[in-house]
Chimera marker file (.cmm) of the C-alpha trace (Angstrom):
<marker_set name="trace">
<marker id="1" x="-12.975" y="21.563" z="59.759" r="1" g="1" b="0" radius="0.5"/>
<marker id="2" x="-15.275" y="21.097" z="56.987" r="1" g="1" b="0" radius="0.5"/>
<marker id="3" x="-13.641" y="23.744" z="54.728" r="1" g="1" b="0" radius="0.5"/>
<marker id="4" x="-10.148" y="22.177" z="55.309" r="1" g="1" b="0" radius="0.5"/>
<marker id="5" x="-11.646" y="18.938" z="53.892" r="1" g="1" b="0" radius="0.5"/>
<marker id="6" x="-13.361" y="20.783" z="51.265" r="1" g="1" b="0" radius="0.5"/>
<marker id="7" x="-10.159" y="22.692" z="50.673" r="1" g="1" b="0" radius="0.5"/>
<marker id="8" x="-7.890" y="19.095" z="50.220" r="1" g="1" b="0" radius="0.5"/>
<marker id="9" x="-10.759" y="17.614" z="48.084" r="1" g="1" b="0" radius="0.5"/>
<marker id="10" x="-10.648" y="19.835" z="45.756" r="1" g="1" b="0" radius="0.5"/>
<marker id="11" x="-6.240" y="20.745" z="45.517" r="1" g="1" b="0" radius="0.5"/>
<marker id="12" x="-6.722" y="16.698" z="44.676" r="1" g="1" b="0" radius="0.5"/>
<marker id="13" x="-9.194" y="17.251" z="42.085" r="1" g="1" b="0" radius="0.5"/>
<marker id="14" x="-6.994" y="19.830" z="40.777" r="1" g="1" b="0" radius="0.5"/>
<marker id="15" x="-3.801" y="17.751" z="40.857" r="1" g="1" b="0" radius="0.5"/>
<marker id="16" x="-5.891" y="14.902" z="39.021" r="1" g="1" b="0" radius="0.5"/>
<marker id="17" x="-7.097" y="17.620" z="36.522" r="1" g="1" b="0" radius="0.5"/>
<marker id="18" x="-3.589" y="18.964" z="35.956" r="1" g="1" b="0" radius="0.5"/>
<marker id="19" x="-2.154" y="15.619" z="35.398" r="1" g="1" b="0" radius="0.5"/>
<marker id="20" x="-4.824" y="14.545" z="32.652" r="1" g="1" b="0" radius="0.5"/>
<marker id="21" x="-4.637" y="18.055" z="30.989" r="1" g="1" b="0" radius="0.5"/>
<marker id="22" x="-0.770" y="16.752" z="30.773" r="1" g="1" b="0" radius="0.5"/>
<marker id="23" x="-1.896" y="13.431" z="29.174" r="1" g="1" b="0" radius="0.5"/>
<marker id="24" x="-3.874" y="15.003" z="26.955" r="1" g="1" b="0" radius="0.5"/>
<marker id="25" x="-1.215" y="17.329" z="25.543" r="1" g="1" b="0" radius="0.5"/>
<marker id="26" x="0.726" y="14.573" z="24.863" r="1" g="1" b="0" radius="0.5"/>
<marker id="27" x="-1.280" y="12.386" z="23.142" r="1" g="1" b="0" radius="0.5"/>
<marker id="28" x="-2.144" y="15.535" z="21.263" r="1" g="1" b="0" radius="0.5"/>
<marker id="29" x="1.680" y="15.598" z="20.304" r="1" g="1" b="0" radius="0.5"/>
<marker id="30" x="1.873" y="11.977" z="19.185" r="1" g="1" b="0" radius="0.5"/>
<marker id="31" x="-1.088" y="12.622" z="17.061" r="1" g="1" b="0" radius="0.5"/>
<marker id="32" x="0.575" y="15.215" z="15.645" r="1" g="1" b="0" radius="0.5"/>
<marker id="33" x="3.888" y="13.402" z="15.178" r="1" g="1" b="0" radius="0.5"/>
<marker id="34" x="1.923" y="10.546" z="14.027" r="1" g="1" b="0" radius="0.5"/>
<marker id="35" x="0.184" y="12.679" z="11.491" r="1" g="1" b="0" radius="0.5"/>
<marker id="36" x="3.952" y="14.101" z="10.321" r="1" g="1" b="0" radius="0.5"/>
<marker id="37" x="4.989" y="10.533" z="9.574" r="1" g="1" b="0" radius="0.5"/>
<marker id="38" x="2.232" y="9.173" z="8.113" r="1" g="1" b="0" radius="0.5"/>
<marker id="39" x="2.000" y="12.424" z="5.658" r="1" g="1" b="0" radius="0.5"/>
<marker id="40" x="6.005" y="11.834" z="5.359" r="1" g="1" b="0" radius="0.5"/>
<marker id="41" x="5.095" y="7.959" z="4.507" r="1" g="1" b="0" radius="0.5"/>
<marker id="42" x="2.495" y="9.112" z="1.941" r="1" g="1" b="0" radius="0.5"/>
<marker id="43" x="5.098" y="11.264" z="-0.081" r="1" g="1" b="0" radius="0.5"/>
<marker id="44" x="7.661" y="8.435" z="-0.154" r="1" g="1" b="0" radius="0.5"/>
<marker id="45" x="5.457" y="5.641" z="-1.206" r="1" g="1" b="0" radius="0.5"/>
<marker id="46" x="3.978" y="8.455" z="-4.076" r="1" g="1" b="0" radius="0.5"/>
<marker id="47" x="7.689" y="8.927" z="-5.210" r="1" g="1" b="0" radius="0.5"/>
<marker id="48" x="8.573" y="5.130" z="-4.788" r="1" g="1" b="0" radius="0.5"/>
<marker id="49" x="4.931" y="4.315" z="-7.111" r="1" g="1" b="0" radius="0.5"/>
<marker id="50" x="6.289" y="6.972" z="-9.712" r="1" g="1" b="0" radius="0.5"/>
<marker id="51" x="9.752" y="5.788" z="-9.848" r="1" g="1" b="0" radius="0.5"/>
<marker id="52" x="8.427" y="1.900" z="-10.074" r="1" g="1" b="0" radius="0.5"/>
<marker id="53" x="6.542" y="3.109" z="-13.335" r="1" g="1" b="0" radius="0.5"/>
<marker id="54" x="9.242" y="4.748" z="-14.780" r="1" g="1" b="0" radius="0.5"/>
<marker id="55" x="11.412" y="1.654" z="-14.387" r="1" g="1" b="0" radius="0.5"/>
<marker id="56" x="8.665" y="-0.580" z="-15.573" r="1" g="1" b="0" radius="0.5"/>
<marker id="57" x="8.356" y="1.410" z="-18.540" r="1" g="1" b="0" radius="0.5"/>
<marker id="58" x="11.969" y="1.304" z="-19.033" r="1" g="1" b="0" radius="0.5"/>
<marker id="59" x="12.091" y="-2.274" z="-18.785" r="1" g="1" b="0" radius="0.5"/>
<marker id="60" x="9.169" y="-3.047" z="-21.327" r="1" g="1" b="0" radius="0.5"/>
<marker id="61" x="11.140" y="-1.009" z="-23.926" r="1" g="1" b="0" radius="0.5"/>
<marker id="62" x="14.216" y="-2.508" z="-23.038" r="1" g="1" b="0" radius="0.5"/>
<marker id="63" x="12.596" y="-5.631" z="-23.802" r="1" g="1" b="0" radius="0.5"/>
<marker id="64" x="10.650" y="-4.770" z="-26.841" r="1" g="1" b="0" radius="0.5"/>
<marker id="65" x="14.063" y="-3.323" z="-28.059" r="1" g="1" b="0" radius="0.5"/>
<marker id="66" x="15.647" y="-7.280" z="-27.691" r="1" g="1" b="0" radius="0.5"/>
<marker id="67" x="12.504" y="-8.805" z="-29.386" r="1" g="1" b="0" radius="0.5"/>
<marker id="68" x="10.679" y="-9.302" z="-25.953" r="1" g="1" b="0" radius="0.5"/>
<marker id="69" x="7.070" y="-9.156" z="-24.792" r="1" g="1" b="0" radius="0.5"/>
<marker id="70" x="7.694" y="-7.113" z="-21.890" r="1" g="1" b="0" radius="0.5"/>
<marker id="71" x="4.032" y="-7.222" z="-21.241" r="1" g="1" b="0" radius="0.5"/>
<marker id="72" x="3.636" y="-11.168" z="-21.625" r="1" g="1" b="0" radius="0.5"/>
<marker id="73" x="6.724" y="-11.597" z="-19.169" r="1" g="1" b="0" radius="0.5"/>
<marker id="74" x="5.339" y="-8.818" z="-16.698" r="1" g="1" b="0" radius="0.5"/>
<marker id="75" x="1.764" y="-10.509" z="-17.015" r="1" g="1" b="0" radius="0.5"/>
<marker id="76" x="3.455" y="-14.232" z="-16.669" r="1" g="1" b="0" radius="0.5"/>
<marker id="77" x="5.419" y="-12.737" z="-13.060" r="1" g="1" b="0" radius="0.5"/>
<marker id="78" x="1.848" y="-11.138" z="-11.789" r="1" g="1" b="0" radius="0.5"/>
<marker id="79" x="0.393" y="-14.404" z="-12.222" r="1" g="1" b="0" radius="0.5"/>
<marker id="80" x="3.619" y="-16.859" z="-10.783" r="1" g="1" b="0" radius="0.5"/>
<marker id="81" x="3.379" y="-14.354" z="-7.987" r="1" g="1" b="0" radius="0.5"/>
<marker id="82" x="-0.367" y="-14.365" z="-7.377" r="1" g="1" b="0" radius="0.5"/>
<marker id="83" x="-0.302" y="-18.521" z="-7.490" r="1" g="1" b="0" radius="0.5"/>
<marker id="84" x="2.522" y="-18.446" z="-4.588" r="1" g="1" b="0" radius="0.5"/>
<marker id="85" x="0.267" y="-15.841" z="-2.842" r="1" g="1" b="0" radius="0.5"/>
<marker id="86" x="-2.450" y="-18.226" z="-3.063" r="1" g="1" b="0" radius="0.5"/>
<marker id="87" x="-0.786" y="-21.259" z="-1.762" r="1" g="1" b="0" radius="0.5"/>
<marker id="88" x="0.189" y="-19.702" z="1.166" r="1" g="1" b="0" radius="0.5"/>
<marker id="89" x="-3.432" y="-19.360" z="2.281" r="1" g="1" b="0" radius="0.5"/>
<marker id="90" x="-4.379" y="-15.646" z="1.726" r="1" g="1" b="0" radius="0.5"/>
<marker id="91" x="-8.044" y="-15.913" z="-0.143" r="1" g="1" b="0" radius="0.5"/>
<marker id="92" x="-8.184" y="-12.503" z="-0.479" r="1" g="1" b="0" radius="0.5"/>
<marker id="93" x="-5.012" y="-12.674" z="-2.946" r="1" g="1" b="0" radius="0.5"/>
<marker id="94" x="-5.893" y="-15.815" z="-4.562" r="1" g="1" b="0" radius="0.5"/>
<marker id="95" x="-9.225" y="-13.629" z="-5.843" r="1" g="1" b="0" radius="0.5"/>
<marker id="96" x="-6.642" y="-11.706" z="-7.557" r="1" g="1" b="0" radius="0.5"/>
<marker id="97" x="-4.961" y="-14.417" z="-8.826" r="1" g="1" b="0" radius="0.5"/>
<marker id="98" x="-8.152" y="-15.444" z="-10.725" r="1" g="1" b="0" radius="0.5"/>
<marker id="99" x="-8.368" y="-11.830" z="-12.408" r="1" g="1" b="0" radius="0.5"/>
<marker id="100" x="-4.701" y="-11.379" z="-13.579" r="1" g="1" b="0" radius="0.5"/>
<marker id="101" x="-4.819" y="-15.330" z="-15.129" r="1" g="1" b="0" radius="0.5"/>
<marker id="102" x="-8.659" y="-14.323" z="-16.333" r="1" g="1" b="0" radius="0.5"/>
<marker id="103" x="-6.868" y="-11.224" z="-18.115" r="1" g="1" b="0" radius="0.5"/>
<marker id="104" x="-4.157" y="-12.711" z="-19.322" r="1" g="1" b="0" radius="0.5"/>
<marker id="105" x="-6.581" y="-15.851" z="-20.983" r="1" g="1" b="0" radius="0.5"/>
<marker id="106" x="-8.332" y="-13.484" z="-22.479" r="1" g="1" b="0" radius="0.5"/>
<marker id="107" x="-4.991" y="-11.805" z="-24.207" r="1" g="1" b="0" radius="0.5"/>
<marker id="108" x="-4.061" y="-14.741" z="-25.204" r="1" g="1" b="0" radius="0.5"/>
<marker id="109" x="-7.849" y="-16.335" z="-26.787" r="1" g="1" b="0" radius="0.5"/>
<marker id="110" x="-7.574" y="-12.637" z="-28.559" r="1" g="1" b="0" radius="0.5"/>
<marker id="111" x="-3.536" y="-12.920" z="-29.373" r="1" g="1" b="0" radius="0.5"/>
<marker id="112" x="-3.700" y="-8.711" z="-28.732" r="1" g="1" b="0" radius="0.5"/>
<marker id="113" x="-2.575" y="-6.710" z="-25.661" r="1" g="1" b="0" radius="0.5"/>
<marker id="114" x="-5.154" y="-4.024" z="-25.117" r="1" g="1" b="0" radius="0.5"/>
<marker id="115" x="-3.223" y="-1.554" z="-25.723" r="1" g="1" b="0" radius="0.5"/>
<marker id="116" x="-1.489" y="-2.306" z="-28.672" r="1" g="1" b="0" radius="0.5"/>
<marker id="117" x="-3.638" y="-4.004" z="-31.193" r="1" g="1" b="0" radius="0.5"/>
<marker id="118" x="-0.887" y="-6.437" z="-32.252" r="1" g="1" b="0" radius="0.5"/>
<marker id="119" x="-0.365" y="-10.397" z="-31.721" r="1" g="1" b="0" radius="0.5"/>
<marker id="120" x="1.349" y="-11.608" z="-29.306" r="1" g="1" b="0" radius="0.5"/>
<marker id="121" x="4.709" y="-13.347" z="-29.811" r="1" g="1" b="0" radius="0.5"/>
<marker id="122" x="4.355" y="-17.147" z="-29.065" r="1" g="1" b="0" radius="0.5"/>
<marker id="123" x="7.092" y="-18.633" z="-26.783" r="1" g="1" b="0" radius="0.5"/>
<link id1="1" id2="2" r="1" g="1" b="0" radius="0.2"/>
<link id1="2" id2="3" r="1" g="1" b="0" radius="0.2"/>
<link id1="3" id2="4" r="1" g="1" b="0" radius="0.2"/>
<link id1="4" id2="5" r="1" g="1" b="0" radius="0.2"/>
<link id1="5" id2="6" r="1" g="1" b="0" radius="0.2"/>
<link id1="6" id2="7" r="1" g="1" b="0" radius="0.2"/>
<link id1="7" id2="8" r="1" g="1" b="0" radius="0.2"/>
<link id1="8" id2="9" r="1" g="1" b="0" radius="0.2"/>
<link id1="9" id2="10" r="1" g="1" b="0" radius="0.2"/>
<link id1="10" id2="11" r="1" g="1" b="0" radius="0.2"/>
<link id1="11" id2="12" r="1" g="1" b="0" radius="0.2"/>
<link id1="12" id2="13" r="1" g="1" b="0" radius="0.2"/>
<link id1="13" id2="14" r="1" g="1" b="0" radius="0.2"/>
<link id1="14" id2="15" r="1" g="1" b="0" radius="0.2"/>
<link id1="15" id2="16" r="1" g="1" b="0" radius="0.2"/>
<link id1="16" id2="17" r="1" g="1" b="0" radius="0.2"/>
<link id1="17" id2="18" r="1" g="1" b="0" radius="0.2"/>
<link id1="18" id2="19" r="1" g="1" b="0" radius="0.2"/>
<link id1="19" id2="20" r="1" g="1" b="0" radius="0.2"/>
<link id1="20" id2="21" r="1" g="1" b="0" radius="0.2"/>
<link id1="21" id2="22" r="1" g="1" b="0" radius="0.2"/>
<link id1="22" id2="23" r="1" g="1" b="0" radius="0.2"/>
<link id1="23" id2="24" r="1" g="1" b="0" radius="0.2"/>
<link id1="24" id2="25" r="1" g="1" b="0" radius="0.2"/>
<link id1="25" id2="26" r="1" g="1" b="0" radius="0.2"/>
<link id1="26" id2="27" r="1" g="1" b="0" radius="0.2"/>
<link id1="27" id2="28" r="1" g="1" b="0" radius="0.2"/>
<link id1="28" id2="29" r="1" g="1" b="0" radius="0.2"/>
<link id1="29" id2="30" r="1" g="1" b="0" radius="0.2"/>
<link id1="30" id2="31" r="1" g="1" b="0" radius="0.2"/>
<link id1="31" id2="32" r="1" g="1" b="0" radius="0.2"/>
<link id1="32" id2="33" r="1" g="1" b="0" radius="0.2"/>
<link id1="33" id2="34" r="1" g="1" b="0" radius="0.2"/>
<link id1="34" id2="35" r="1" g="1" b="0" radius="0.2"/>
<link id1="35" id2="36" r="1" g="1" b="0" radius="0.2"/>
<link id1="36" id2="37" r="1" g="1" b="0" radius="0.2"/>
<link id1="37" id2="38" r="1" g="1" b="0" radius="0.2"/>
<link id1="38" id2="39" r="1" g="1" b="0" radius="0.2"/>
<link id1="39" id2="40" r="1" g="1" b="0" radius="0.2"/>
<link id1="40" id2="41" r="1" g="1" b="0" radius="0.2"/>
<link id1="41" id2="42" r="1" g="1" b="0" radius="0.2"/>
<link id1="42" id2="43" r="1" g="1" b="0" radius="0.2"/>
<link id1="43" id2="44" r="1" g="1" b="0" radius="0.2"/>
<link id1="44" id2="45" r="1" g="1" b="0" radius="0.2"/>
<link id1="45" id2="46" r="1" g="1" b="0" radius="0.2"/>
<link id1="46" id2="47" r="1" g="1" b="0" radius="0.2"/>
<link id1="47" id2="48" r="1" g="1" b="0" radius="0.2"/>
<link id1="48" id2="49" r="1" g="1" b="0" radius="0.2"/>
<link id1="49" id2="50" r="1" g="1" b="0" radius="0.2"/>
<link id1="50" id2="51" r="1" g="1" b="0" radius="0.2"/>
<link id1="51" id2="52" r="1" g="1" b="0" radius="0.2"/>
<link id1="52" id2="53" r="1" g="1" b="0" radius="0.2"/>
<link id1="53" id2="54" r="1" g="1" b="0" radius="0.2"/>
<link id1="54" id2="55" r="1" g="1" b="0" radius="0.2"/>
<link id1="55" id2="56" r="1" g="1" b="0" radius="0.2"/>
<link id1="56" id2="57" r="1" g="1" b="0" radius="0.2"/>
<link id1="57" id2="58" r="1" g="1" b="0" radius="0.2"/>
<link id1="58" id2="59" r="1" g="1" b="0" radius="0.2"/>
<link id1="59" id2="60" r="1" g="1" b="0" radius="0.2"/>
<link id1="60" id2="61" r="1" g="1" b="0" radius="0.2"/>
<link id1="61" id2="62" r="1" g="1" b="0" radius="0.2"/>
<link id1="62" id2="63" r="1" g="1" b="0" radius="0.2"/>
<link id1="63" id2="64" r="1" g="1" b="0" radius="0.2"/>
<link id1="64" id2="65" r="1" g="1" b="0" radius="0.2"/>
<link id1="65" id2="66" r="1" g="1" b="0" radius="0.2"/>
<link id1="66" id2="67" r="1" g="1" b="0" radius="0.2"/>
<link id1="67" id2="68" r="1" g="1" b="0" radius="0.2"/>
<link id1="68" id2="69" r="1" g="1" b="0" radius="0.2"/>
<link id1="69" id2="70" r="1" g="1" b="0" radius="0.2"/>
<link id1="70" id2="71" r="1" g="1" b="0" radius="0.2"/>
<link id1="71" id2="72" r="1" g="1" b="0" radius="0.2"/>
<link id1="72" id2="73" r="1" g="1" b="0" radius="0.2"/>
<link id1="73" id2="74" r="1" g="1" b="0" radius="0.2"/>
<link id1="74" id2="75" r="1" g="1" b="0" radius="0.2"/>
<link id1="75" id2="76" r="1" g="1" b="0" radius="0.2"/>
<link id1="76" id2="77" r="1" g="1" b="0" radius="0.2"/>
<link id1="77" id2="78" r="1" g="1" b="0" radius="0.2"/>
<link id1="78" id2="79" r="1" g="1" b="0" radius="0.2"/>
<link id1="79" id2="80" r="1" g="1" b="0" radius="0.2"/>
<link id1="80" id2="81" r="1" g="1" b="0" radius="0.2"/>
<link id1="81" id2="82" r="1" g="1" b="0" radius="0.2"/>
<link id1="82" id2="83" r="1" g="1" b="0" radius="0.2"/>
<link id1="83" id2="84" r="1" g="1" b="0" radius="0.2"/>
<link id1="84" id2="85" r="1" g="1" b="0" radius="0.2"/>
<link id1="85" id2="86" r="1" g="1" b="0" radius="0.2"/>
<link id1="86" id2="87" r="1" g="1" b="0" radius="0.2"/>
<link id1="87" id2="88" r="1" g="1" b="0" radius="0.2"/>
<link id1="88" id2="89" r="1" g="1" b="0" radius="0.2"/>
<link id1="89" id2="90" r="1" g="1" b="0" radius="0.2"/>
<link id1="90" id2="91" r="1" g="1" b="0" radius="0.2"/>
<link id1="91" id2="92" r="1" g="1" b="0" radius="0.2"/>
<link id1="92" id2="93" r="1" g="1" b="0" radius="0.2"/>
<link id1="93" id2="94" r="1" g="1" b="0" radius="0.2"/>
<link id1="94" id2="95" r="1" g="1" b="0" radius="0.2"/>
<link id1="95" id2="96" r="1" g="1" b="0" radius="0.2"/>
<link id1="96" id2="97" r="1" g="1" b="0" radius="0.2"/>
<link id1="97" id2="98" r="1" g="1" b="0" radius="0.2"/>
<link id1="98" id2="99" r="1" g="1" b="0" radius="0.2"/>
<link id1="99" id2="100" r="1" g="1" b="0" radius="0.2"/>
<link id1="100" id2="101" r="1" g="1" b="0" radius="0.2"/>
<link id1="101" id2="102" r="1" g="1" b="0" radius="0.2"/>
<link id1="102" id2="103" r="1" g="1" b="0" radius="0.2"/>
<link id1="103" id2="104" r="1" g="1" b="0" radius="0.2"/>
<link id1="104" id2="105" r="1" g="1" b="0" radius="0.2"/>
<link id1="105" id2="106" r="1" g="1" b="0" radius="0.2"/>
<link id1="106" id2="107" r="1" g="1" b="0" radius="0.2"/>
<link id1="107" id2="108" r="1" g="1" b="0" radius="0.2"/>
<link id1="108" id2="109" r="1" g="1" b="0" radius="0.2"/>
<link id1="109" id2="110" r="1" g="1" b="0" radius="0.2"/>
<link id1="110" id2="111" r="1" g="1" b="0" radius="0.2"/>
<link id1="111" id2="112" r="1" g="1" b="0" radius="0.2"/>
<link id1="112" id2="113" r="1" g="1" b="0" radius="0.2"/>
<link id1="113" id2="114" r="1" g="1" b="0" radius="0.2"/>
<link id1="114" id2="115" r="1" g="1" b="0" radius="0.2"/>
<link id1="115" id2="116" r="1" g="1" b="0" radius="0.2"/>
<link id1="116" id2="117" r="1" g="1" b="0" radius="0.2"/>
<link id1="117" id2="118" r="1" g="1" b="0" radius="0.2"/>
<link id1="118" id2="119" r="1" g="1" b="0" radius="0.2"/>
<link id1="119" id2="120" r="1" g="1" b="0" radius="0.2"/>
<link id1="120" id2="121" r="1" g="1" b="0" radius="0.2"/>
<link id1="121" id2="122" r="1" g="1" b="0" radius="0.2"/>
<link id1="122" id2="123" r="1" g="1" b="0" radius="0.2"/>
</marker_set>
């Protein structure tokens, strides 16, 4: 009697092990997928970040080209965007808010971009 007992202790132990060795394979395969998608995430928002460049750059010289600041207006949006970030209670953002204006005063104390060397227009 005592080995029978034995016998169905440990066919349940091996059921339970069977079933978690199942678990584990799949969590194993959701880490995996998850690793695919986040790799496949990575790549998209690298092409989407290279393509955004490209188009700002595109934009600034279209700009320049119709007597723009492409800079001053791209600067101007940053801030108008940081201020509405701000206001809606994120004090993380409104930290940023402070450098982009902080950046932009000192542009304009300077009247030169960094880059450039040149005045800015004045609107």
């Amino acid at each position: 009697m005592g080995l029978g007992s034995t016998a169905k202790k440990i066919q349940g132990l091996s059921d339970r092990a069977e079933a978690m060795y199942k678990q584990v394979q799949q969590l194993q395969q959701r880490i995996i997928g998850l690793e695919e998608e986040m790799d496949d995430t990575h790549e998209t928002v690298k092409r989407l970040d290279h393509q955004l460049t490209e188009q700002r750059a595109l934009l600034v010289a279209i700009a320049e080209e119709q007597g723009l600041d492409g800079e001053q207006i791209l600067a101007e949006a940053a801030i108008d965007e940081a201020e509405l970030e701000a206001e809606s209670g994120d004090d993380d953002d409104a930290d940023d808010a402070e450098s982009a204006a902080a950046i932009t005063e000192a542009e304009d104390e300077t009247g030169e971009k960094p880059d450039e060397g040149t005045p800015t227009s004045a609107e």
